[in-house]
C-alpha positions, 0 to 999 in steps of 0.5 A: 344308603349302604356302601359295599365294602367288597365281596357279600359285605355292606355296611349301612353308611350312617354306621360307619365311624372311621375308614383309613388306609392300611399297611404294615406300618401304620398297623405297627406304629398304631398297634396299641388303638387296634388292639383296643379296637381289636379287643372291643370289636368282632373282626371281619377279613374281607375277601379270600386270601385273609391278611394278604389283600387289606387294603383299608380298614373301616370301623363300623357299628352293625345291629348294635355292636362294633365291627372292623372290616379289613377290606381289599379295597382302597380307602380312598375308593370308599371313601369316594363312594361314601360321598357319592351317595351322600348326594 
């Protein structure tokens, strides 16, 4: 099972780590795990305005290597879809 993420993007839902919400405060007061992430990671924006529209951010693995998807859509939406397919 795959869950879309938004736009042309899916992501194989056994290869997802993490999806949480995201804002301009979480992003500060969590600064140094993205940069670490961010560091180790390819970077994906999702969408067409590139910072304007995140809304989540889900950590995943794809064909062997580590990617953070800034999707504009809500955490609490994929999150919902992550365990409709799980059924």
């Amino acid at each position: 099972m795959v869950l879309h993420l938004g736009m042309d993007y899916i992501l194989p839902k056994k290869d997802i780590f993490f999806i949480f919400k995201y804002d301009k405060g979480f992003r500060e007061a969590n600064e140094a795990v993205f940069l670490n992430l961010e560091k180790n990671s390819q970077i994906v924006y999702i969408g067409k305005k590139k910072l304007e529209n995140i809304k989540s951010v889900v950590y995943g693995n794809f064909l062997g290597r580590k990617y953070i998807f800034y999707s504009p859509i809500s955490a609490s939406t994929l999150v919902k879809r992550m365990k409709e397919t799980a059924k």
